[in-house]
N, C-alpha and C positions, 0 to 999 in steps of 0.2 A: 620444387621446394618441398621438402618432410617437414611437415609441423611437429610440435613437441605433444606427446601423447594426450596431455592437459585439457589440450584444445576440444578434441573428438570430446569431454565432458563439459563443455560450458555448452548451456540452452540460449533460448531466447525469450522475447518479450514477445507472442501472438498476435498482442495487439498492432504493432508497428508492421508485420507483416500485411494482414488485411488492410487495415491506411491502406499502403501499397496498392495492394487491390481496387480496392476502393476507389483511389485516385484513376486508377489503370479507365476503372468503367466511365467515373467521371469526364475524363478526356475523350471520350466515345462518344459524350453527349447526353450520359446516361446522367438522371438525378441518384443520388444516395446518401439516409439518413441515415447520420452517423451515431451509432452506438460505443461504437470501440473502443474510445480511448476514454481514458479517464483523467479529464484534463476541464477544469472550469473555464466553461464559456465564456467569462469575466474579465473584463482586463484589471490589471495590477492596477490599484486605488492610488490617485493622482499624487498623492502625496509621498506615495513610496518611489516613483517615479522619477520625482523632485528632489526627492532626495539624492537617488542618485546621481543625475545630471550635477549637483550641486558638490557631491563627492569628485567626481570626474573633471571640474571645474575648479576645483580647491584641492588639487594634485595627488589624489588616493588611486593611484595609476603605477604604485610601485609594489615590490614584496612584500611583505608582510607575514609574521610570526606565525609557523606550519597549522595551530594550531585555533589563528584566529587573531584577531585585537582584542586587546585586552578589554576594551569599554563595552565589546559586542557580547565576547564570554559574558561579561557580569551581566549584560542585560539579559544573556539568555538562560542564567542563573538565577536571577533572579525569579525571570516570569516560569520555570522551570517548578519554583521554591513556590510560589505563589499558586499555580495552578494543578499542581501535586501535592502542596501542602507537607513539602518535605524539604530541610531546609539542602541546597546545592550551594556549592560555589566556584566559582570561573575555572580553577584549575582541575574541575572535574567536566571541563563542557571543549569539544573538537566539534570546529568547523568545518566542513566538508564543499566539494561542488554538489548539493545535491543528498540525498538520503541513502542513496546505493552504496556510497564508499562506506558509508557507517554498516551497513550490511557485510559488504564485501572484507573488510580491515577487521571486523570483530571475529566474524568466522574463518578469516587467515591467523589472528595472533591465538586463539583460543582452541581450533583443530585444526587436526593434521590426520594423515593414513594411520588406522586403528581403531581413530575414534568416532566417536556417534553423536550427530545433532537429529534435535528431533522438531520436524517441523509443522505446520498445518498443510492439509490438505485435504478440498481444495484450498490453493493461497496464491501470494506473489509469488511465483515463478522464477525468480530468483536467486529466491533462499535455496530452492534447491540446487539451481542452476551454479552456485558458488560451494556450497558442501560439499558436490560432487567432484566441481574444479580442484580442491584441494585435495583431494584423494580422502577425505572423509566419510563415513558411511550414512548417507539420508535416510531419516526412520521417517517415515509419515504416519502423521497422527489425524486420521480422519473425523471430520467435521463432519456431522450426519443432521440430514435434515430436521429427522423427529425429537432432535435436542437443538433447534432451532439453529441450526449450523453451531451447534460449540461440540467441544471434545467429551469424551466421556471420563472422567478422572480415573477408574479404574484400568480403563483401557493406556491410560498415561504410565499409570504406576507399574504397567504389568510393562510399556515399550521402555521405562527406567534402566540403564544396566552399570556397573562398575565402568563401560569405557565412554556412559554417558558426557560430556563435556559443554556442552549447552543446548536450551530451550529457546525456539523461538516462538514469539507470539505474537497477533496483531490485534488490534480490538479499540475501535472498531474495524471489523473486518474487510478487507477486499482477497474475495471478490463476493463474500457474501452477504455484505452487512451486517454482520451479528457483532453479540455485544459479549464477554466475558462477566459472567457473573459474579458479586464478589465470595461467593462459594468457590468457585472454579480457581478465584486468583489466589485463596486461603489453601487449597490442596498444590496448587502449583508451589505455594512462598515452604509449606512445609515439606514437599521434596525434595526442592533445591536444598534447605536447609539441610535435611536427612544424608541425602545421596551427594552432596557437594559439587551441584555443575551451576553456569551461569545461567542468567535469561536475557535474551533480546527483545524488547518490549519496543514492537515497532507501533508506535503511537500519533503517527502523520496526523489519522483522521480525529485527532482527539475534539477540534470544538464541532465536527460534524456530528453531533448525535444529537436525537429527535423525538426518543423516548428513553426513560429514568438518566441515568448520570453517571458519569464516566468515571473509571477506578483505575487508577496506575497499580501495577504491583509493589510499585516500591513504596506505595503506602503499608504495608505489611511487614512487620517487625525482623532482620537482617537482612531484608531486600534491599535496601542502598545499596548495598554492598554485595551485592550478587547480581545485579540488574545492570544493563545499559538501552539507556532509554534513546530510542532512534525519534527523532520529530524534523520538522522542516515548514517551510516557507510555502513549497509549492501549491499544495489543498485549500490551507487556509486565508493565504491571502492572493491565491492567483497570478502564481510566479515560479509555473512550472519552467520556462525557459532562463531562467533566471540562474537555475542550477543552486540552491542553498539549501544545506542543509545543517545538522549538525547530529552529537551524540553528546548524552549523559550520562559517566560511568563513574568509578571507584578512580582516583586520581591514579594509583599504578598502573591500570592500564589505560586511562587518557596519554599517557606519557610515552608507551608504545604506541597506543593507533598515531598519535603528531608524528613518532617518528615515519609510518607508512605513510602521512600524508608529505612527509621530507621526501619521499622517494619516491612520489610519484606523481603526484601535484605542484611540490612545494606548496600554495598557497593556496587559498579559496580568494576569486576577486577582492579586491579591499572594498573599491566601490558597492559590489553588489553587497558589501556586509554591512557598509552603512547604511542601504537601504532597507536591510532587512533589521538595522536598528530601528531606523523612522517606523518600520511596519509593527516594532515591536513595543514601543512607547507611541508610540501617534496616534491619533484616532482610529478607533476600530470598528466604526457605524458603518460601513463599507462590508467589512467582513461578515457582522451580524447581520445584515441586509444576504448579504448571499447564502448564508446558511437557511434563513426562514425560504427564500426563494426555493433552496434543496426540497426543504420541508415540502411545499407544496408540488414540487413535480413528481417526489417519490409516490404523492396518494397518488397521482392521475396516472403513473404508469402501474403502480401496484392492482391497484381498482381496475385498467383496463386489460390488465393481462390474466386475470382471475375471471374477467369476460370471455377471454375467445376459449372456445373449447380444444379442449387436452390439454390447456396450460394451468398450472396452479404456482402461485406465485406468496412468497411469506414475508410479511410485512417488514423490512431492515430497518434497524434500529440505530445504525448510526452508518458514516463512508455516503458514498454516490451511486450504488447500486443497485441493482435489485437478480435474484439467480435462480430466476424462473424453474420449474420441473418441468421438462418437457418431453418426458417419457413416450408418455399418450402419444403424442404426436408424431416422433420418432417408429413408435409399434406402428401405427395407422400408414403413416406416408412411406413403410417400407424403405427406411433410411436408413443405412449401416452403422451411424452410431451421432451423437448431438453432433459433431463436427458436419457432417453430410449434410445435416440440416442446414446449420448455420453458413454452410459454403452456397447452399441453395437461396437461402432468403437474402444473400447477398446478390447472386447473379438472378434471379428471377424476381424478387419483391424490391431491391433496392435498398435493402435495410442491413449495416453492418452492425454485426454482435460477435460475440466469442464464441466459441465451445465452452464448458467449462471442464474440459480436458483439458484447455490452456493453460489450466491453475492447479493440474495433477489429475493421477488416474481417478480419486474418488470424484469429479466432478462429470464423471460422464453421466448423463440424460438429462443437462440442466445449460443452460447458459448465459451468459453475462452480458448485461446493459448496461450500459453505464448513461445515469438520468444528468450527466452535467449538460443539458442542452437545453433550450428552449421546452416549453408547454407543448406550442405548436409542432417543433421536430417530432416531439414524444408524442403526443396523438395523431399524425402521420406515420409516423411507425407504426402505433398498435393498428392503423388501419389496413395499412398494407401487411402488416405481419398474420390481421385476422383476414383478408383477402385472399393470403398465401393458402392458411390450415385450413380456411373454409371447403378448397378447392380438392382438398386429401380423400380418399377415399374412405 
């Protein structure tokens, strides 16, 4: 079989490899606390549940409009209007299985070979992993620690160019927790404006933040119209398998992405959209219960990872993670690079985490936990994670 050259550029998720792993040693017998994935522990609140059993039961078991039903767009226009404080309406909102195709479908109708997206990293893995797919050119725009993982805006305006075509951004961040300031989102809204390309403003982790208060860019004056806003189901109400998600763009091109969702989806479940109605009008005491839950596992792993020696770890401000420095430690234990590490504390302490080379080159000497676990899981890890460094030369 010759694959088509395309292929050799689409990446992966790192996280889903280790699972793998993970599972491998598990079935050995071996315990392992799980860092990896970035998936809450939670299950989907009873009510969204019901709903959809009740969907599935009152026959929403058929097609449905590529772009969604119509009653799910407005509500997700609505709460879009409400929680951005910018008014949206239904025929600017596409339903997706999930937040990747809004990924996937904006940077297939927006670049092509020639031209340039500029992304974070480190970041979701991918954005690049799709830029590349399309034969577009990946600028990475490096998120540095001593600006508390954000960009440097100069550094932005100088990666800026005439075959520029869109910006992506995530905030709150994965894989580092950081937050965009609303300085950072005022020099972003007047380059686009300047230089004429879009933003994708991937916004998943929007109710998870934990310190000051979240800023869409399309609060900023002809951002509507330059912005597509990615959000979704999975983070905030516990319904990563569920696959929902959707996008918020300028109706012209909501009307191109419905078409890629024609031709390759057709549809997002109906059922799972009712349900992600009930999650989007129905009680939400559920959801804010598990955010404050967030709240407190980030201190106890922040606090005990600034414990063990050669780690320093910066306090995330919004998302489920935290993306330790682990330099020190790496120089000490004579490791070849944060991955070494991280493959070692896997097979020898039992504790699965990332590289943060998983999330691009600028993430090497750091890596990635993800706190969606248990108190308990997460102070067994630092125990065994300070078990492991204690033991380094």
């Amino acid at each position: 079989m010759k694959l088509a050259d395309r292929m050799s550029r689409l990446g992966t998720e790192t996280a889903f490899e280790v699972l793998v792993k993970a599972r491998a040693l598990e079935a050995q017998g071996r315990t392992v606390v799980h860092m990896e994935i970035g998936e809450p522990d939670f299950d989907t609140p009873a009510n969204i549940i019901e709903a959809a059993c009740k969907a599935l039961n009152s026959g929403y078991t058929h097609y449905v409009p590529s772009a969604g039903l119509p009653e799910f767009r407005k509500a997700i226009a609505d709460e879009v209007s409400k929680t951005r404080g910018v008014s949206f309406d239904a025929e600017q909102v596409v339903v997706t299985p999930g937040g990747k195709p809004i990924m996937f479908f904006t940077i297939m109708a927006l670049a092509g070979p020639g031209d340039e997206v500029i992304y974070p990293n480190p970041g979701f893995p991918i954005y690049e992993s799709v830029i590349n797919f399309v034969g577009a050119k990946a600028v990475p725009l490096p998120l540095l620690e001593q600006r508390e993982f954000r960009f440097d805006v100069e550094d932005l305006r100088r990666k800026v160019t005439p075959k520029t075509r869109l910006l992506i951004i995530n905030s709150p961040h994965n894989p580092c927790g950081s937050m965009l300031s609303k300085e950072d989102l005022q020099a972003i809204a007047d380059m686009a404006s300047e230089n004429g390309f879009m933003v994708l403003s991937d916004e998943i982790y929007i109710r998870l933040v934990y310190d000051g208060e979240f800023m869409s860019i399309t609060q900023f004056p002809g951002m509507p119209e330059r912005t597509i806003i990615l959000d979704g189901f999975s983070k905030t109400y516990a319904m990563t398998g569920w696959r929902l998600g959707y996008g918020v763009m300028p109706k012209a091109l909501a009307a191109q992405i419905a078409k890629l969702m024609t031709n390759s989806n057709s549809c997002t479940a109906s059922f799972t959209q009712m349900a992600g109605l009930e999650a989007l009008t129905g009680p939400q005491e559920e959801s804010y219960k598990m955010v404050e839950a967030f709240r407190q596992r980030r201190d106890v792993i922040v606090d005990g990872l600034n414990a063990i020696r050669g780690i320093s770890c910066l306090n995330p401000r919004g998302a489920f993670y935290v993306f330790p420095n682990v330099k020190e430690v790496v120089k000490r234990g004579k490791f070849a690079n944060a991955k070494a590490l991280a493959d070692d504390l896997l097979q020898e302490a039992g504790v699965a985490t990332l590289s943060g080379t998983a999330f691009g080159e600028f993430g090497e000497g750091y890596l990635r936990l993800s706190y969606a676990t248990s108190i308990d899981n997460i102070n067994e890890a630092l125990n065994r994670i300070d078990g492991f460094v204690s033991k380094l030369s």
